[in-house]
N, C-alpha and C positions, 0 to 999 in steps of 0.2 A: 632430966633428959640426958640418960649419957650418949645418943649419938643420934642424926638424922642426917639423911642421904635425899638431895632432888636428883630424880631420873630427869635425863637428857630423852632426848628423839633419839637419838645414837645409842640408848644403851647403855651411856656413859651415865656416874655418880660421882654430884661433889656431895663432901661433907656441910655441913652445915650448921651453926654454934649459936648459939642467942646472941643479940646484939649483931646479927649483918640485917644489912639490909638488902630488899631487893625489892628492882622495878619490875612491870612488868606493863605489857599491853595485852588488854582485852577488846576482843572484836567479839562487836551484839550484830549477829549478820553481815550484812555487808556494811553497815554502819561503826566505827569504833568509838571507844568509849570516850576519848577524846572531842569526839566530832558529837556525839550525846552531850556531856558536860557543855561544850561552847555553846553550843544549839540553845542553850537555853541564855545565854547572857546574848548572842547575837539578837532572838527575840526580842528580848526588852531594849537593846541597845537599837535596835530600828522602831520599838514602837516610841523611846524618845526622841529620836529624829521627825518625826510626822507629827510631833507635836506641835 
């Protein structure tokens, strides 16, 4: 790979090299994926409470 460019909203371009890293969030609707991932340990985490 000699080069790769992430477009911005703006238009704008950084470079970009093996070994960066990057975060990022994703939204499933109005749900985000954060709030998917937990959703499932809160589950289980209330159905051992009601034990």
């Amino acid at each position: 790979m000699a080069s790769e460019q992430f477009k911005l909203n703006n238009s704008q371009q950084l470079p970009l090299q093996a070994g960066y890293s990057v975060n990022a969030n994703v939204n499933l609707g109005k749900v985000t994926s954060k709030q998917t991932l937990l959703g499932k340990f809160e589950d289980e985490l209330n159905s051992q409470r009601r034990r």
